[in-house]
C-alpha positions in Angstrom: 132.0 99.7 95.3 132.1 96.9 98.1 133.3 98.8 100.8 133.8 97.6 105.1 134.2 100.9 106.5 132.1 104.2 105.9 132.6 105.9 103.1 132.7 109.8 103.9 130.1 111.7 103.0 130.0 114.9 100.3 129.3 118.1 101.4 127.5 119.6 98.6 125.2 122.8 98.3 121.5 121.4 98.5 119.2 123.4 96.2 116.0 125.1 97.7 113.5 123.8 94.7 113.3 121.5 92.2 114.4 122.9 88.9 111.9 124.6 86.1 109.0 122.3 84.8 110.8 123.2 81.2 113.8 121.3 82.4 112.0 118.3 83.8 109.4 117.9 81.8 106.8 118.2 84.3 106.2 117.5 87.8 108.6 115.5 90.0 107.8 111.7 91.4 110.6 110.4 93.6 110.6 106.4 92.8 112.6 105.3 95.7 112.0 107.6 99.2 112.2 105.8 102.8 109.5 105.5 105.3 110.3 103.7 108.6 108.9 103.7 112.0 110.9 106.0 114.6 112.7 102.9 116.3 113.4 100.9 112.8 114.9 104.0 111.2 117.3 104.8 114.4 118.5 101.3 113.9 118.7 101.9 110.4 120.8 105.1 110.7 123.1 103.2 112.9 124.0 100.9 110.7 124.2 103.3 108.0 126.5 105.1 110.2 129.1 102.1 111.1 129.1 100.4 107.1 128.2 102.3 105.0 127.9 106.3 105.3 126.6 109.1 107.2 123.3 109.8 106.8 122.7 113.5 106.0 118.8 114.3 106.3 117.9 112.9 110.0 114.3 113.1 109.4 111.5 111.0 110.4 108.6 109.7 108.2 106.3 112.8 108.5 109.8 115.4 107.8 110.6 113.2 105.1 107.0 114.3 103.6 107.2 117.9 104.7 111.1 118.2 103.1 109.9 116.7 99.8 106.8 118.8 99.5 108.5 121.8 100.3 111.4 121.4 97.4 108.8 121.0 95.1 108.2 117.0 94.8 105.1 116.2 93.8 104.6 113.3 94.9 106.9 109.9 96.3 106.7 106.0 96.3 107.3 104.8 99.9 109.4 101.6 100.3 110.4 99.7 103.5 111.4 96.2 103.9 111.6 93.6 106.5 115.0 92.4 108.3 113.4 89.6 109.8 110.3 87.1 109.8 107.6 88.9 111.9 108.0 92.4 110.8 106.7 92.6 107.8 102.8 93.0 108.8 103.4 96.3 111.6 105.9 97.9 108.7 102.8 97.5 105.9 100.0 98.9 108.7 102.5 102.1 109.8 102.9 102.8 105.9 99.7 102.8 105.4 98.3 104.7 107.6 101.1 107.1 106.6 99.7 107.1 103.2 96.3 107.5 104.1 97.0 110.5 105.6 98.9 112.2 102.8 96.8 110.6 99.7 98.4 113.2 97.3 101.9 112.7 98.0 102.7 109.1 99.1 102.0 106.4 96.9 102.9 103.1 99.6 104.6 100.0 98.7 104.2 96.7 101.2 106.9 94.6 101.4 107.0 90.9 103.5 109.7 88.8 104.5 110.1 85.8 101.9 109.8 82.1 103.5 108.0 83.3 106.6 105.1 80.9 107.6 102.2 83.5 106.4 103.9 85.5 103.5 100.8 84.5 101.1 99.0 86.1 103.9 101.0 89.0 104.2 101.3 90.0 100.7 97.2 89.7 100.2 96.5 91.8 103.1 99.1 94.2 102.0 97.4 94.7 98.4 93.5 94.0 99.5 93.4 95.5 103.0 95.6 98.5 102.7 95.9 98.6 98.8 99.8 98.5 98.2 101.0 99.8 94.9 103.2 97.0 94.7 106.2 95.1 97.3 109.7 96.1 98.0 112.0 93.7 99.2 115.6 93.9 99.3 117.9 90.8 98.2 121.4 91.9 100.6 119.4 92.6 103.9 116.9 89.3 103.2 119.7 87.0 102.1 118.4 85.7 99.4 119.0 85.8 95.5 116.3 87.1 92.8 115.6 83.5 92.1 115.4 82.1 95.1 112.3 79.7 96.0 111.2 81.0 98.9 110.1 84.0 96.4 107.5 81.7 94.2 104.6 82.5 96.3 105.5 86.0 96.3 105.9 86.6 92.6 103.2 84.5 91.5 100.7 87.1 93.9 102.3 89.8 92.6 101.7 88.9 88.8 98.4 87.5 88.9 97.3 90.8 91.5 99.3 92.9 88.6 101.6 94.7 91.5 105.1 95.7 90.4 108.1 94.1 92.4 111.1 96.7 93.5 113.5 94.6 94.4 117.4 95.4 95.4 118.8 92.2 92.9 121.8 94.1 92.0 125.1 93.2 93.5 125.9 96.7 94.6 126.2 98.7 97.2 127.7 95.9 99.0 129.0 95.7 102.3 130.6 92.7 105.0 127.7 93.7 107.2 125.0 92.2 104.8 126.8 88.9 106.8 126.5 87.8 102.4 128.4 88.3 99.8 126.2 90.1 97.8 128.5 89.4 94.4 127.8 86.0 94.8 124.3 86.2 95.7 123.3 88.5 93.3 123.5 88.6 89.6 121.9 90.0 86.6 121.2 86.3 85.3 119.2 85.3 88.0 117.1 88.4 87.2 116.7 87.6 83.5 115.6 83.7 85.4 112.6 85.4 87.1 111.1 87.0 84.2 111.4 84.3 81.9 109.3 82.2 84.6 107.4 84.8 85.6 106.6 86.9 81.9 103.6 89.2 82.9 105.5 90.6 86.8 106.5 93.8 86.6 110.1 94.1 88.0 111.8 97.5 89.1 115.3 97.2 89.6 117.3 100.2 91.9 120.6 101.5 91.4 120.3 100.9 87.8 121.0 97.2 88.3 124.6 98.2 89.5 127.3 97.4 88.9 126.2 94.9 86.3 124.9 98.4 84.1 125.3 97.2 80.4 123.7 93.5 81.7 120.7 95.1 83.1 121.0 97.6 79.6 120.7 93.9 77.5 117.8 92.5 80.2 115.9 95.8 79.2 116.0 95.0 75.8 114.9 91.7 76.3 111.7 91.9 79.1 109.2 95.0 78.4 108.4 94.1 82.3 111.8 95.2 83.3 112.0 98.9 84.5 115.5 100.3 86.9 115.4 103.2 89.1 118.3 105.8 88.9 118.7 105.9 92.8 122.4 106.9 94.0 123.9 105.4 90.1 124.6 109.0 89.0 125.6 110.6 92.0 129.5 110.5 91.5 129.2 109.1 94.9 130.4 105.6 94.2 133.7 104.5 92.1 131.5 102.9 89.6 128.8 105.4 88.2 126.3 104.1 85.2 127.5 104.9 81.9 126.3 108.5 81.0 124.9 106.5 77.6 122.6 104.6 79.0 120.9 106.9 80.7 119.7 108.8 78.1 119.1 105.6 75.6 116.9 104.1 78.3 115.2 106.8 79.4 111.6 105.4 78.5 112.5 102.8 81.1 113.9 104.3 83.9 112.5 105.8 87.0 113.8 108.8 88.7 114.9 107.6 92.2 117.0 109.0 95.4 116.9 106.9 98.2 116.0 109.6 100.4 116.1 110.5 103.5 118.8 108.3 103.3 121.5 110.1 101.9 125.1 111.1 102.2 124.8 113.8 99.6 122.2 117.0 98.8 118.9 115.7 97.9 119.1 117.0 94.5 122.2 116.1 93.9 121.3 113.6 91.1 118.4 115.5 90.0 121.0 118.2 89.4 122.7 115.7 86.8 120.2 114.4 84.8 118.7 117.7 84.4 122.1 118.2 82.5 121.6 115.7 80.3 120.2 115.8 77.1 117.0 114.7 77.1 113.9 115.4 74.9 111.0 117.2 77.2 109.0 113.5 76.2 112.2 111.8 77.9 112.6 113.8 80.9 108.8 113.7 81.6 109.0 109.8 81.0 112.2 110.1 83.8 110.8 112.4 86.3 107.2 111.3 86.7 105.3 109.6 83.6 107.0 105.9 84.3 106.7 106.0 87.5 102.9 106.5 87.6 102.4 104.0 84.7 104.5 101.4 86.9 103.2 102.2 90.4 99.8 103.0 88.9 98.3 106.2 90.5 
């Protein structure tokens, strides 16, 4: 899946709603949607653009909620992250507010830039001040590994504050432009470190862990604090898609998740697939909202 250039996009048919409650066993939480300020995501897109695909839905933080709500998703966790040391505290305030303006929908994580001078700082203000659901950080644009100690402090908030971690550990997508190589930096193993240091964090790991799929299967089986989101691993968009099997064996433990706005594909394109699969109504409504909101907490 490493890739330098773009990889071209897929231009599917989007659908208009999200399928029948009797095929998703309920409502619809999206585990892994994208809320930046204007100038952050234009930078984003760009980058998007020159390493690693087009981005289809152009929208900004308040079309991102009014697309979602109007194909019938009930409700979204918001994730951002910080490129650099400073950024973390303006990101956590304009996600907030975001969220405090659409309650129902938007359920905000904080995030905070590891190793910075007031990272304690930042991570209590983003749980006590605006009451974060939890922190998002993102191991290929931070440059630095799942068990890296600059990421102590932050764990040891997060699990004694009981907040969830999602954090990008898997090695894939990759791309030269990270200026890392994520293959080397990242690694199931490290992962499986964390939570034997750290037994009572909640983790959430995106992409299904890819490409290390039946390592992150194993890891599942081994910490009940462990939980991977499905974003873009079932899309057929990559050369390596998770194994169809461990989808529906570890559905208890797996979070619907898209990656939205962000995407080179229709936004239901993966929602489209594990529909198809063949799920118990107690799995998909597990998938599709129920571990989500046990996870997240709302």
């Amino acid at each position: 899946m490493a890739h330098g250039e773009p990889i071209p996009p897929i231009d599917d048919e989007e659908g208009a709603f999200v399928p029948a409650e009797d095929q998703t066993g309920g409502a619809i939480v999206d585990a892994h949607v994208h809320l930046f300020p204007p100038r952050v995501l234009a930078a984003l897109w760009r980058w998007f653009d020159t390493h690693a695909w087009r981005v289809r839905y152009r929208l900004d933080a308040e079309q991102t909620i009014e697309f979602l709500a109007a194909h019938g998703v009930h409700r979204f966790v918001a994730l951002h992250f910080a490129h650099t040391a400073g950024m973390a505290r303006s990101l956590n305030a304009y996600v907030h507010e975001i969220a405090r303006a659409h309650r129902d929908v938007v359920v905000p994580l904080g995030t905070v830039f590891p190793g910075e001078p007031e990272a304690a700082d930042v991570v209590r203000e983003a749980f006590g001040r605006y009451g974060m659901h939890g922190l998002k950080l993102h191991c290929h644009v931070q440059k630095m590994a799942a068990d890296d100690p600059r990421l102590d402090e932050v764990y040891a908030l997060c699990q004694d504050a009981g907040k969830p971690v999602l954090i990008h550990a898997g090695r894939e997508p990759a791309s030269p432009a990270y200026g890392v190589d994520t293959r080397v930096l990242c690694g199931a193993d490290q992962v499986d470190r964390v939570l034997r240091k750290y037994p009572r964090l909640v983790m959430v790991v995106p992409h299904l862990g890819a490409d290390e799929f039946d390592a992150y299967a194993t890891l599942l089986e081994r910490h009940e604090n462990l939980w991977l989101d499905t974003t873009m691993a079932v899309a057929g968009f990559f050369p390596a898609d998770a194994p169809a099997d461990m989808v529906e064996r570890h559905a208890s433990r797996l979070l619907y998740g898209t990656d939205f706005p962000n995407l080179p594909y229709a936004w239901d394109r993966e929602l489209r697939r594990l529909v198809a699969r063949p799920f118990d109504r107690a799995a998909r409504g597990a998938l599709f909202s129920g571990n989500a909101s046990r996870v997240f907490g709302f």
